[in-house]
C-alpha positions as CSV (number, residue, x, y, z in Angstrom):
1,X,0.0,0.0,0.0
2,X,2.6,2.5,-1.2
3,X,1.0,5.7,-2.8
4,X,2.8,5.9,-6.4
5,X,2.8,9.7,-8.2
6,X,0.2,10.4,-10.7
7,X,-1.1,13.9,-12.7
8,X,-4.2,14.3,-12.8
9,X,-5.5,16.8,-15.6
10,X,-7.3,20.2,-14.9
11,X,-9.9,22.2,-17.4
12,X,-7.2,24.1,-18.7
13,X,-4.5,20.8,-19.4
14,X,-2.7,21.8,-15.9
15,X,-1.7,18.4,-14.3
16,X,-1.4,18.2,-10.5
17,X,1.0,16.1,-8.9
18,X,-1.6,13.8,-6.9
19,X,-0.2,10.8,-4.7
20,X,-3.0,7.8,-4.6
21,X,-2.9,4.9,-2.1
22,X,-5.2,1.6,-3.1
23,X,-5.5,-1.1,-0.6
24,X,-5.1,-4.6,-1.6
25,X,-8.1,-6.3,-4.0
26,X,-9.9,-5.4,-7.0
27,X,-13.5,-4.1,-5.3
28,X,-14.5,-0.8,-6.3
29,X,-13.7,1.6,-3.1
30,X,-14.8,4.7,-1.6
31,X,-12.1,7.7,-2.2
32,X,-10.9,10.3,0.5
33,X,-9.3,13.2,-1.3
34,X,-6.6,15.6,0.3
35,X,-5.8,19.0,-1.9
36,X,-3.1,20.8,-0.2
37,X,-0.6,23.8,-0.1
38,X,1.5,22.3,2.4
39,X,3.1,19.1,0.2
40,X,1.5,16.1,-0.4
41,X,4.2,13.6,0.9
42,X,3.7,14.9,4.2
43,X,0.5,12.8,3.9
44,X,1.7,9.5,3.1
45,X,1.5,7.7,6.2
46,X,-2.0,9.0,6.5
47,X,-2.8,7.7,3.1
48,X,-1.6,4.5,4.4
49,X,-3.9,4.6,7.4
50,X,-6.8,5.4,5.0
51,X,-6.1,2.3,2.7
52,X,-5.4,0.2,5.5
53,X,-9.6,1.0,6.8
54,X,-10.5,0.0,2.8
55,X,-10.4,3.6,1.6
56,X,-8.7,4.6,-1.6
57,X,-6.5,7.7,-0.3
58,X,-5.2,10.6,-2.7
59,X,-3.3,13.7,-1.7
60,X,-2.9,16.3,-4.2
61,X,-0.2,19.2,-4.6
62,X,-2.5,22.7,-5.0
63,X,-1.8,23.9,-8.1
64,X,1.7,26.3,-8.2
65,X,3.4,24.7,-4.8
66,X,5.8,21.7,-4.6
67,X,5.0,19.1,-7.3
68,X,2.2,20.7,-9.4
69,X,3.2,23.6,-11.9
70,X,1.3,26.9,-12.6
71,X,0.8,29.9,-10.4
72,X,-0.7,29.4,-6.6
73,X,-2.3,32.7,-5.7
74,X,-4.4,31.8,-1.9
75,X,-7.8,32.1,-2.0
76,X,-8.0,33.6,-5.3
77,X,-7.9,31.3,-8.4
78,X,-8.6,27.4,-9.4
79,X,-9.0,25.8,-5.8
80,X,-12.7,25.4,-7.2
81,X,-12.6,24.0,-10.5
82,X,-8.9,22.1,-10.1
83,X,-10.9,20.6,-7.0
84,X,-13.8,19.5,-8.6
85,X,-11.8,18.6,-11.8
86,X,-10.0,16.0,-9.4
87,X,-13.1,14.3,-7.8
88,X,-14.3,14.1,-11.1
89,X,-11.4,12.5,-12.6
90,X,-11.7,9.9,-9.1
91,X,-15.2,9.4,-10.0
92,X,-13.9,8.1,-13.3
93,X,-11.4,5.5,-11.9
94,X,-11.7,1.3,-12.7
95,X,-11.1,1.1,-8.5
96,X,-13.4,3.8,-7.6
97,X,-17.3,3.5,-6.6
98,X,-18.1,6.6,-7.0
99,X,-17.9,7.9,-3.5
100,X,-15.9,10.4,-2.2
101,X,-14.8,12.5,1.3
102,X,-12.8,15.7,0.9
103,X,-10.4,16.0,3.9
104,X,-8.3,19.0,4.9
105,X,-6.8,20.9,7.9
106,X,-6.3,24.8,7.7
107,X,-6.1,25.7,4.3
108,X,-6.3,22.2,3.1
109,X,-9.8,22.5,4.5
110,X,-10.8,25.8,2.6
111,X,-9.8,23.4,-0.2
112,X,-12.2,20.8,0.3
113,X,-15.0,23.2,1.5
114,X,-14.5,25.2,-1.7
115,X,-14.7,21.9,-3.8
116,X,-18.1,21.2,-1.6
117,X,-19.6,24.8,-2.2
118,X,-18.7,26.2,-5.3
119,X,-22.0,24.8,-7.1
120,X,-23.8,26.0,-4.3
121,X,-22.9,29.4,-5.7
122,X,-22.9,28.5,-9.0
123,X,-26.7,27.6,-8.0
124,X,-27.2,31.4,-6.8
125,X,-25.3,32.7,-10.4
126,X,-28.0,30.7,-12.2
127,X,-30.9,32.9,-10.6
128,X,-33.5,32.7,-8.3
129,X,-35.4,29.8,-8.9
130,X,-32.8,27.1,-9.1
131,X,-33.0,24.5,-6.4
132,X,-29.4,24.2,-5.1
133,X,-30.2,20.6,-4.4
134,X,-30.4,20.5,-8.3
135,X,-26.2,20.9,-8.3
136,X,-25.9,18.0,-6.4
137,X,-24.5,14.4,-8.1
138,X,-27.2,12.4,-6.3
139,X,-30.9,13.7,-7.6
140,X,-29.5,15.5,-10.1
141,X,-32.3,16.5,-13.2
142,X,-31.0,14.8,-16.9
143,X,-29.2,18.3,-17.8
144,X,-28.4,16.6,-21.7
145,X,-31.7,17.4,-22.8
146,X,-33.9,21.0,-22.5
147,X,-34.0,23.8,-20.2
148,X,-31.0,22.1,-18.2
149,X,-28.6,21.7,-21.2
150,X,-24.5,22.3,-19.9
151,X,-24.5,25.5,-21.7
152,X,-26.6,27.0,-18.9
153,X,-24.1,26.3,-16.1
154,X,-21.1,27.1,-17.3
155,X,-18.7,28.7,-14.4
156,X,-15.7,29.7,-15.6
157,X,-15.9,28.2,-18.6
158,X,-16.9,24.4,-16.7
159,X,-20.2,23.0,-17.5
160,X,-22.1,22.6,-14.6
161,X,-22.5,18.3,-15.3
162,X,-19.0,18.5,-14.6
163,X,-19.3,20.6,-11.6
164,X,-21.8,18.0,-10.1
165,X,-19.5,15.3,-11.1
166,X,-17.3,17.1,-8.6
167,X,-18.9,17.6,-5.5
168,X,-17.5,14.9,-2.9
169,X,-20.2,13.5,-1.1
170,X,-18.9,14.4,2.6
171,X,-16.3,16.6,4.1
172,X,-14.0,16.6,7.0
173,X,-12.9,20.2,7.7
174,X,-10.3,20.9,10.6
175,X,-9.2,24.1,12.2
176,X,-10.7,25.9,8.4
177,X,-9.0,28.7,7.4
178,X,-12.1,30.4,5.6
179,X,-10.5,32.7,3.2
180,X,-8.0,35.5,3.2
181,X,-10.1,38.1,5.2
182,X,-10.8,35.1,8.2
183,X,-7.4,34.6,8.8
184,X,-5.9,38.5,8.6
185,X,-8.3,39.7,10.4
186,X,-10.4,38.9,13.7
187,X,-14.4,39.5,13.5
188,X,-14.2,42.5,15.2
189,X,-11.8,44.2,12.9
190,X,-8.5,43.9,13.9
191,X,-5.4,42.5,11.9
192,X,-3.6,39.1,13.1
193,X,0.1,40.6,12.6
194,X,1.9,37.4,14.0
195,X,0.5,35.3,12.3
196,X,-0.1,36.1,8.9
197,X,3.4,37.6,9.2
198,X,4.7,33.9,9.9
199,X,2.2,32.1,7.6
200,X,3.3,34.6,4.3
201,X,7.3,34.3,5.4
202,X,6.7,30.1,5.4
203,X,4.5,30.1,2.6
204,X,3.4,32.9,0.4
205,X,4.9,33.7,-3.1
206,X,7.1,30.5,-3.2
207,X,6.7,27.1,-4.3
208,X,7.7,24.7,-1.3
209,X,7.2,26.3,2.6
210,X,9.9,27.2,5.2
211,X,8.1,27.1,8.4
212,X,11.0,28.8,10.8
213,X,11.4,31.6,8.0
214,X,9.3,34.6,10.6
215,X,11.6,32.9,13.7
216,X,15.0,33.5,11.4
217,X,14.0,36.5,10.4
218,X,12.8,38.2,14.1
219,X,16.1,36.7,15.4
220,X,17.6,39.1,13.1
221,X,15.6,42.0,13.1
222,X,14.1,41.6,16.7
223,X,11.9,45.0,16.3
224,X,10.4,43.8,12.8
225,X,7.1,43.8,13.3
226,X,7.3,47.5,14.8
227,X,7.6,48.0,11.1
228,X,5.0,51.1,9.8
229,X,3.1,50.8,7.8
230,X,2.0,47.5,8.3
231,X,1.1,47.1,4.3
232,X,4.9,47.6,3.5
233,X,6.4,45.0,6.3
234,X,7.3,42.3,3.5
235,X,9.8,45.0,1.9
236,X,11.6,44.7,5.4
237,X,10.9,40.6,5.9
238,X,12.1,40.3,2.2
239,X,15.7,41.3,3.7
240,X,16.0,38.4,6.0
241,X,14.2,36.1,3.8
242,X,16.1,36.8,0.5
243,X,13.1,37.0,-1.7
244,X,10.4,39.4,-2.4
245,X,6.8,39.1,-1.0
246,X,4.7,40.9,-3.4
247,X,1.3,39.5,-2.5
248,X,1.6,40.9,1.1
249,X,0.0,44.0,0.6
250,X,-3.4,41.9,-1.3
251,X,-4.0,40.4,1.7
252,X,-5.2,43.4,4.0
253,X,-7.4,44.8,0.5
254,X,-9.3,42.0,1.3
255,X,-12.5,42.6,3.1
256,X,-14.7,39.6,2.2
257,X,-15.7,38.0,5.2
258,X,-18.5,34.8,5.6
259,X,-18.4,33.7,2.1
260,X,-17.9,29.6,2.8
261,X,-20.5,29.9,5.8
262,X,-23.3,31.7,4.2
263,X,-22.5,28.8,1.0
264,X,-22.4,26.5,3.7
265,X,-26.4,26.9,4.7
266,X,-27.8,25.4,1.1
267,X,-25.3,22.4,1.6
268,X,-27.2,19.2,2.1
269,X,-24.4,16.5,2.5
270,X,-22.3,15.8,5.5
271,X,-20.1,18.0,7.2
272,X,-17.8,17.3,10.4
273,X,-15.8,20.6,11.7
274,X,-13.1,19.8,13.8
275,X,-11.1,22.6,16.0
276,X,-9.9,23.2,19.3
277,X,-10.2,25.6,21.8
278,X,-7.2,26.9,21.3
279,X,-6.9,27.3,17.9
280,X,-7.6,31.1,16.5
281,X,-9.8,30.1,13.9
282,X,-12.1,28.3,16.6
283,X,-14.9,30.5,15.9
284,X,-15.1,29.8,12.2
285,X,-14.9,26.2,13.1
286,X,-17.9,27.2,14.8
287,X,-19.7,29.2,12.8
288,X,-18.7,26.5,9.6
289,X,-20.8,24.0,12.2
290,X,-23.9,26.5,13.4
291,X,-24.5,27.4,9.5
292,X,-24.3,24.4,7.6
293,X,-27.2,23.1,6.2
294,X,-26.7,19.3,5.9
295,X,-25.6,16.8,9.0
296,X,-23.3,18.1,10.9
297,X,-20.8,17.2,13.9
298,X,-18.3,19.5,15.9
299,X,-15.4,17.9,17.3
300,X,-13.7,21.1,19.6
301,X,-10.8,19.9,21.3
302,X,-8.2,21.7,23.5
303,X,-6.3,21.8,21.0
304,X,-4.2,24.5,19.2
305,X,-4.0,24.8,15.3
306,X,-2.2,21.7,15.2
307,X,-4.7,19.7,16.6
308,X,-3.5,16.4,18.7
309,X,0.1,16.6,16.7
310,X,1.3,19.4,19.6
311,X,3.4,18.2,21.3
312,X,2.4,19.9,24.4
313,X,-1.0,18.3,24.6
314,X,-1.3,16.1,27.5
315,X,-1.7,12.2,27.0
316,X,-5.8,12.4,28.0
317,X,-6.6,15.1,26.0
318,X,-5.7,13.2,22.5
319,X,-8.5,11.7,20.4
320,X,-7.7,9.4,17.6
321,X,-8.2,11.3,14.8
322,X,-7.6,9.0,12.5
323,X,-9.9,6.0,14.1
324,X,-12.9,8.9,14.2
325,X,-12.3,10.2,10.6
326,X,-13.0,6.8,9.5
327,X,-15.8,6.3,11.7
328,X,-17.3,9.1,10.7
329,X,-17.0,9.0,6.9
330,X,-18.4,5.5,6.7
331,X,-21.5,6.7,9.1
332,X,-21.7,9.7,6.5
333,X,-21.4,7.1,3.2
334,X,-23.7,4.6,4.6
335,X,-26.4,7.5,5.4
336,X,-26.2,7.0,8.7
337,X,-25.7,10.0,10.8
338,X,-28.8,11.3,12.7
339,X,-30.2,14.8,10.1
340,X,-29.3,17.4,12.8
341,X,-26.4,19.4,14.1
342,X,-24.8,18.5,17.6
343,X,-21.2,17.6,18.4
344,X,-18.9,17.4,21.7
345,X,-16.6,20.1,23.2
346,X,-13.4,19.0,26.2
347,X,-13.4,20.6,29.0
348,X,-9.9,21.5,28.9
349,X,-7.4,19.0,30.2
350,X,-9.9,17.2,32.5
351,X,-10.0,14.4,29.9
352,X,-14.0,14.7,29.7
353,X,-16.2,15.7,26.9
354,X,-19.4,18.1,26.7
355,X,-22.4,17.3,24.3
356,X,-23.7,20.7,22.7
357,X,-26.2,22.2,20.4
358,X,-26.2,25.2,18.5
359,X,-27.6,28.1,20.5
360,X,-27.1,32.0,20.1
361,X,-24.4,34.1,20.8
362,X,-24.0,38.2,21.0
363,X,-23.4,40.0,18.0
364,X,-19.8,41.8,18.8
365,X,-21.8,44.7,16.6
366,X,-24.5,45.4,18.8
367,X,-25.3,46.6,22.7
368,X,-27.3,44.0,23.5
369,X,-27.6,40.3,24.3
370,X,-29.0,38.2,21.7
371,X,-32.9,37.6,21.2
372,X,-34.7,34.9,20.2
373,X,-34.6,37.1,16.7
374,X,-31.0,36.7,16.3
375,X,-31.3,32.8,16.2
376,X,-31.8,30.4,13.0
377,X,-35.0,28.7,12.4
378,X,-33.4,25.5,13.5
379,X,-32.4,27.0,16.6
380,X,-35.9,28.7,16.6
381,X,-37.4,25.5,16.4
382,X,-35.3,24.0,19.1
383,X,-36.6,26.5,21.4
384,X,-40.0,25.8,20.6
385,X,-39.6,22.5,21.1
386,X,-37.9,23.2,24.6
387,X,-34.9,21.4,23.6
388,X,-32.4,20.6,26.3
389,X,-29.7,23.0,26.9
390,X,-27.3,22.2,29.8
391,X,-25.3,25.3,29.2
392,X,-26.4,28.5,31.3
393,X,-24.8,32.2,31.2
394,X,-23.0,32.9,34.2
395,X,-22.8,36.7,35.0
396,X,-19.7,38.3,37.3
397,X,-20.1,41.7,37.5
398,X,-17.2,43.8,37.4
399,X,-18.8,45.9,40.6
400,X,-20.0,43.2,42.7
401,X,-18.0,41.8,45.9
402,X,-18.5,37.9,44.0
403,X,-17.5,39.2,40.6
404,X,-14.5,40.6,39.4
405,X,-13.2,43.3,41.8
406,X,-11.3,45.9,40.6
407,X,-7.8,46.1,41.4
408,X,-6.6,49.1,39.2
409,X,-6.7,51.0,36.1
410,X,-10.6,52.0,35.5
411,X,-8.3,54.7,34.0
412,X,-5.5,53.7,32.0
413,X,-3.0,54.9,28.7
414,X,-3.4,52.7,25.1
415,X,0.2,53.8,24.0
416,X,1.0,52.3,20.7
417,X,4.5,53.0,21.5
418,X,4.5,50.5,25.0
419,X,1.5,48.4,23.8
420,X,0.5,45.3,25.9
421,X,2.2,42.3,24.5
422,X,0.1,39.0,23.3
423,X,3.6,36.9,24.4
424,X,3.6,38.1,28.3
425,X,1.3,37.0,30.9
426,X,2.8,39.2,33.2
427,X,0.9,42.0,35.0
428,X,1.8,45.7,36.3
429,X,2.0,45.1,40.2
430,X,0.0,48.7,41.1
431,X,-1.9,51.0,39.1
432,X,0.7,53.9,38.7
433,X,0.9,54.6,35.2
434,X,-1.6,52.1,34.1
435,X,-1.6,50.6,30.7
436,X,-4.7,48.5,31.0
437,X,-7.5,47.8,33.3
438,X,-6.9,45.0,35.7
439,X,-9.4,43.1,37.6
440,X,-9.8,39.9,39.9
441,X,-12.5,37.3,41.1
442,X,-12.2,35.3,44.5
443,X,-11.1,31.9,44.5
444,X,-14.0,29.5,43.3
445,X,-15.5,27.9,46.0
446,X,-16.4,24.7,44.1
447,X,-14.9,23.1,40.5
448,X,-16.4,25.0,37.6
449,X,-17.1,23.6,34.1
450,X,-17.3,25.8,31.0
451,X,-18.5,24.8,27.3
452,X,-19.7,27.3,25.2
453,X,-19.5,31.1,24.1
454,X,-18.5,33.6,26.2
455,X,-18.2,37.0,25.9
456,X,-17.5,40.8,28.1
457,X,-20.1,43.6,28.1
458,X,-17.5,46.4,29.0
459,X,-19.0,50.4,29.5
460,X,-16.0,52.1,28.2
461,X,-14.7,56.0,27.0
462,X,-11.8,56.7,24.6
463,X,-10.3,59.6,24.3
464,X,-9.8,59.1,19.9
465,X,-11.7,58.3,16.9
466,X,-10.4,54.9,17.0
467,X,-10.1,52.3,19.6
468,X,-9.3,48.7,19.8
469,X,-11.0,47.2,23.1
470,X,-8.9,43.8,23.9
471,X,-10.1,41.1,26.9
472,X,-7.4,39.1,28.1
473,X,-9.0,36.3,30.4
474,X,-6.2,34.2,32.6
475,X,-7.1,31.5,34.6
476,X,-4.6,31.6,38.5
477,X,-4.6,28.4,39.9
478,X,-4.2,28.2,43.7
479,X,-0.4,28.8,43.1
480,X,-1.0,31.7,41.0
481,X,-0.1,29.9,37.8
482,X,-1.4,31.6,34.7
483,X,-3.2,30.0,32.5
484,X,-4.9,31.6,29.5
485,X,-8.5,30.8,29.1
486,X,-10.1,33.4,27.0
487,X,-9.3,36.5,24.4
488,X,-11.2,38.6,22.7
489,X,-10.6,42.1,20.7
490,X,-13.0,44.8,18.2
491,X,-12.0,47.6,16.8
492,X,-14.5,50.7,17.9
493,X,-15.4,53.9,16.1
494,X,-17.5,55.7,18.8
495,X,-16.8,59.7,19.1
496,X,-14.3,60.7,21.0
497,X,-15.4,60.8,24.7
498,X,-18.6,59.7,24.7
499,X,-18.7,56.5,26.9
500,X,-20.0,53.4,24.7
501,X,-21.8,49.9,26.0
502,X,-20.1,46.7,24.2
503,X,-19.6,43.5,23.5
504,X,-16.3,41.7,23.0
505,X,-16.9,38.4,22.2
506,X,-14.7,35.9,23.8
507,X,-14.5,32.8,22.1
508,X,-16.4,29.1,23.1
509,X,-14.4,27.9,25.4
510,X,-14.5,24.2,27.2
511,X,-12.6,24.2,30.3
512,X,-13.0,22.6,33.7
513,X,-11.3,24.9,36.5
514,X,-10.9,23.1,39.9
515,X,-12.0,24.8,43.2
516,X,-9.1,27.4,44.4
517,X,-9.2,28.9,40.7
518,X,-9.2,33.0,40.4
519,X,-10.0,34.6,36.7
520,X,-8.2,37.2,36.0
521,X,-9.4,39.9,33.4
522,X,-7.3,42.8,31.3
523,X,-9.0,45.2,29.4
524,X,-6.8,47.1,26.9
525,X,-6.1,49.3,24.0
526,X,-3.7,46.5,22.4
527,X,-2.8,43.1,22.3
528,X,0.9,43.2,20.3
529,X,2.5,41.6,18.2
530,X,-0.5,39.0,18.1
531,X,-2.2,41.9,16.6
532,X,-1.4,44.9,14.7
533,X,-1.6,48.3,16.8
534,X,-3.9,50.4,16.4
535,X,-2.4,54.6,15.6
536,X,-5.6,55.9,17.4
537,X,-5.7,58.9,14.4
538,X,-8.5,57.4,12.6
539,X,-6.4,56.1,9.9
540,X,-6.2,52.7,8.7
541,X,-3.6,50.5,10.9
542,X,-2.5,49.1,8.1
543,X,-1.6,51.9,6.2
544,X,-0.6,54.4,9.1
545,X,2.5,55.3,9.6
546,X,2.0,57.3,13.4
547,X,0.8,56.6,16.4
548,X,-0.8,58.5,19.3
549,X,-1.4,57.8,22.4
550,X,-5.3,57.0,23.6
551,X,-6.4,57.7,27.0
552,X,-9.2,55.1,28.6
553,X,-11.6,54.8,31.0
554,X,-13.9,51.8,32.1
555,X,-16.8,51.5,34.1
556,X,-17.3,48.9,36.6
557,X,-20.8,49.8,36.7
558,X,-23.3,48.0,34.2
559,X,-19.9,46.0,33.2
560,X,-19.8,42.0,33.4
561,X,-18.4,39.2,32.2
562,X,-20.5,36.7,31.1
563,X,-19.1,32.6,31.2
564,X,-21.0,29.3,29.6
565,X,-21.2,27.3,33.0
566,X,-22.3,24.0,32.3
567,X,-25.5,23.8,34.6
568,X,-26.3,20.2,33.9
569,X,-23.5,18.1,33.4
570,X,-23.9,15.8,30.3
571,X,-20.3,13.7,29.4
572,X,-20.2,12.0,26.4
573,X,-17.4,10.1,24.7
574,X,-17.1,11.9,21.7
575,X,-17.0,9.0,19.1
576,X,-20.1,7.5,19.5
577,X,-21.4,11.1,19.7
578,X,-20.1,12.4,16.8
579,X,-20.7,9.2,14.6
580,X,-24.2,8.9,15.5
C-alpha cells in the first residue's frame, strides 16, 4: 500500500501532482481526497492509514506549490474547479465506486469546503429559482436534454455536469481557514500581525514552505514587526528572507468575510468541523458547524492549530483522529448519521467531553444580548420544542464583591509605543501609570465547568476616533499559575469621549477549572504583536505610519463578564457522539 505519483489533468491541461494509495483487492472503493498547499508527501502515512480501513487515499499538490506547476495565488484562483476537476477525474477510476470524502486541515480544509460549495454558488449565479439541491451528483435533473442543457451552467468556462460530477459526497474540515479576510483579520476588525506575518514568510509567493522563515527573520531583526506601515512589512521581511513578497499588501485589500458559511447553509451533504479551543480560527470552526445546512458534527478539542500533533498536549486530552475520521466517513457514506447538528466540546485538560447544540451568541456589533430574533430557524425550532440545553450564562459583575473586583486602572493609557504584549502574561504590580485595566475574582469555592461562548459587556470612553478594546481572560490556579482561558478584541469607532456599552466576544471555550481557581481579566487598547496596533488617528492600521497615544476609562458599573457554566452536566465520549 505505497501511494505511487500520478497527474491528474485540470480544465485548462494543468496536471497536479496527486499521490494515490489503493488497498489490496480489485472491489470498487470509496475515495478520501486531500488538496493541499502544504506538500502532499507529508500525507503519506496517513494515506496508508486510509487504505489500510478500505479507503482509496489521494493527496494532491494545490496547483503552483511543490510538485504541481502553474501559479498558486491563496484564495484567489482554481482551488474550485482544479478541485472539482480531481473528484471528477476519481469518479472516473476502474477502482473507484463513485464515493468520495474531501479532507483537509487549515487551508487544506478551505480546499475541500470550496470543492463542496462552489455549485452551491454557482446555483445562486443561475438565478432565483434554481434549487441548489439541483447541483448535487445524487438527484441531479437529466441536464443533456432542454432547459437544463451544460451551456446554462457554465462557471468559468466548466459545464455545470462537470461541476456536479465534482462535489464529494462528505467533508472533514479541521481548524478551516475560511478565506484570506478570516485569517488577517479577527471578526471585530483587527489585523492578526503574528501570524499572517509567519504564515506569508513560510508560505506565500514561493513554491515549497519554510516554516521557521518569521523565527529566522525576528532573530535578526528583533523590532520587525514595529515596522510602519504594516502594508509595506514584506519590503523589510524580504531582507531576511532573501526574496520578495509581493502578494503581502493583497491580503489586507481583502475585506470579504462569511463567504464559505453563508454557501455553507444550502449544503445538504455531511459535514464534520473539527477545531480546538485553542486554535484562532475556533470561531469559524464554529460558525462552519452552526450554519451548515446538511448533517453536521463539531469535534472542539483543546487543541491548538495543530490539533492532537502538539506536542504539548497532554496524553488524556488526545483523540484518535484517524480512528474517528474513519468512523465518521463510513456513518456519513452509509447514510447514517442522525439529520441534525450536535457535536462534543473538552473541558480543557480534564480528559471529559461536553455534548452541545447550537444556541445564540451576541453580536460583537451590537449593545445587546442576543434575542430569540437573532437565532436560526433551526435554533428557533429547538426552542419551541424546549430542547435541552445544559449550558447556562453565568454573569460576574465587574462591581459586585462575588464578581471581578477591581484592582486598578478604570483609568489607563493605550500607547501604541508600549502596547500590551500578546507573548507576556505578566501584569503591572500597582496601578501607577496604568496601561490597562486589571481586575480579579475570588477563589471558586467549588470546580467550575465551562463549554460554550462567552463574551465581556464592557462600558468604556476613549479619548480618539479609533479604539481597539482587547479582553485578556487568565485562569490563576491556587499557586497563582497563569493559565490563559479566553481573548477577545473589536475595533471601535465611537466619538471621542462619549462612553460606549459593548460586546467583545470571547470565544467558546470548554474548560474545567478546579476549586481554588481565580480569573483574571485585562482590558486594553492592544494586544501586540498577536495583533497589529492600532495609531488611534482614525487612519487605517495598516496603512498608518503614526501613532498617538489613547487615554481610557472603564466602568465597573453595568460592566460584566459573562461565562457558559455548564448547569447540567452531560459527558459523552465523543466517538459515539459524533458518529451517530
Amino acid at each position: 500500500m505505497n501511494p505511487r505519483t500520478l497527474y491528474v489533468p485540470t480544465p485548462d491541461g494543468t496536471a497536479l501532482a496527486t499521490d494515490v494509495c489503493l488497498p489490496d483487492g480489485t472491489s470498487p472503493l470509496p475515495a478520501v481526497l486531500i488538496r493541499t498547499p502544504y506538500g502532499r508527501e507529508a500525507h503519506r502515512a496517513e494515506l496508508r492509514g486510509w487504505a489500510a480501513q478500505g479507503f482509496a487515499a489521494l493527496a494532491q499538490d494545490v496547483r503552483g506549490r511543490h510538485g504541481s506547476p502553474g501559479e498558486w495565488h491563496p484564495y484567489r484562483d482554481h482551488e474550485e474547479t482544479d478541485g472539482a476537476a480531481t473528484v471528477a477525474w476519481v469518479r472516473a477510476q476502474a477502482w473507484s465506486n463513485g464515493e468520495v470524502v474531501a479532507v483537509g486541515a487549515s487551508y487544506a480544509a478551505y480546499c475541500a469546503l470550496v470543492t463542496v460549495l462552489a455549485t452551491s454558488e454557482a446555483a445562486c449565479d443561475t438565478g432565483p429559482d434554481t434549487d441548489p439541491g439541483d447541483h448535487h451528483r445524487d438527484g441531479a435533473p437529466d441536464v443533456r436534454h432542454g432547459e437544463g442543457a451544460p451551456d446554462a451552467r457554465h462557471r468559468d468556462g466548466v459545464p455545470g455536469a462537470f461541476l456536479r460530477d465534482g462535489v464529494p459526497d462528505a467533508v472533514i474540515a479541521a481548524v478551516p481557514a475560511l478565506g484570506l479576510t478570516e485569517t488577517a483579520r479577527e471578526p471585530g476588525g483587527p489585523e492578526r500581525l503574528w501570524a499572517r506575518a509567519g504564515w506569508w514568510a513560510a508560505h506565500g509567493d514561493r513554491r515549497d514552505s519554510d516554516p521557521d522563515a518569521l523565527r529566522r527573520a525576528l532573530a535578526d531583526d528583533p523590532r520587525l514587526l514595529e515596522h510602519l506601515p504594516v502594508a509595506r512589512l514584506a519590503d523589510r521581511l524580504a531582507a531576511s528572507l532573501g526574496r520578495e513578497l509581493p502578494s503581502w499588501s493583497g491580503l489586507w485589500a481583502d475585506r470579504t468575510r462569511g463567504r464559505l458559511v453563508a454557501l455553507g447553509s444550502s449544503a445538504r451533504l455531511p459535514l464534520l468541523a473539527v477545531g480546538g479551543t485553542r486554535d484562532p480560527f475556533a470561531e469559524d470552526t464554529v460558525a462552519l458547524w452552526r450554519g451548515w445546512g446538511g448533517p453536521t458534527r463539531l469535534l472542539l478539542g483543546p487543541w491548538g492549530h495543530r490539533l492532537t500533533a502538539d506536542p504539548a498536549a497532554p496524553a488524556r486530552t488526545r483523540v484518535n483522529l484517524g480512528a474517528l475520521y474513519v468512523r465518521w466517513a463510513r456513518a456519513a457514506l452509509a447514510g447514517r448519521l442522525e439529520p441534525t447538528r450536535h457535536g462534543v466540546i473538552a473541558l480543557g485538560d480534564s480528559g471529559r467531553w461536553h455534548g452541545t447544540r447550537p444556541r445564540s451568541t451576541p453580536n460583537p456589533a451590537s449593545t445587546q444580548a442576543a434575542t430569540p430574533q437573532d437565532s436560526s430557524p433551526q435554533e428557533g425550532a429547538e426552542r419551541r420544542a424546549g430542547t435541552d440545553r445544559p449550558e447556562a450564562e453565568s454573569r460576574w459583575s465587574f462591581d459586585a464583591p462575588t464578581g471581578l473586583h477591581l484592582l486598578h486602572g478604570a483609568e489607563f493609557n493605550a500607547d501604541p509605543d508600549r502596547p500590551v504584549r500578546s507573548d507576556d502574561l505578566t501584569v503591572p504590580a500597582d496601578g501607577e501609570h496604568a496601561d490597562r485595566c486589571l481586575l480579579l475574582s475570588p477563589p471558586l469555592p467549588r470546580p467550575l465547568d465551562l463549554a460554550g461562548a462567552a463574551f465581556a459587556r464592557i462600558n468604556v470612553t476613549a479619548d480618539t476616533p479609533c479604539a481597539d478594546w482587547a479582553v485578556r481572560l487568565t485562569a490563576l490556579d491556587p499557586n497563582g499559575r497563569a493559565d490563559p482561558l479566553a481573548f477577545g478584541i473589536v475595533r471601535r469607532t465611537d466619538p471621542p469621549g462619549e462612553a460606549a456599552d459593548i460586546i467583545v466576544p470571547l470565544g467558546t471555550l470548554g474548560r474545567r477549572l478546579p476549586a481554588g481557581t481565580r480569573l483574571r481579566a485585562e482590558i486594553a487598547g492592544h494586544h501586540f504583536p498577536a495583533h497589529a496596533r492600532n495609531p488611534h488617528t482614525g487612519e487605517d492600521p495598516v496603512t498608518a505610519t503614526r501613532l498617538a497615544p489613547s487615554r481610557r476609562t472603564v466602568d465597573p458599573r453595568g460592566s460584566a463578564l459573562h461565562l457558559p457554566v455548564v448547569a447540567r452536566r452531560r459527558y459523552v465520549e465523543p466517538a459515539p457522539e459524533i458518529c451517530r
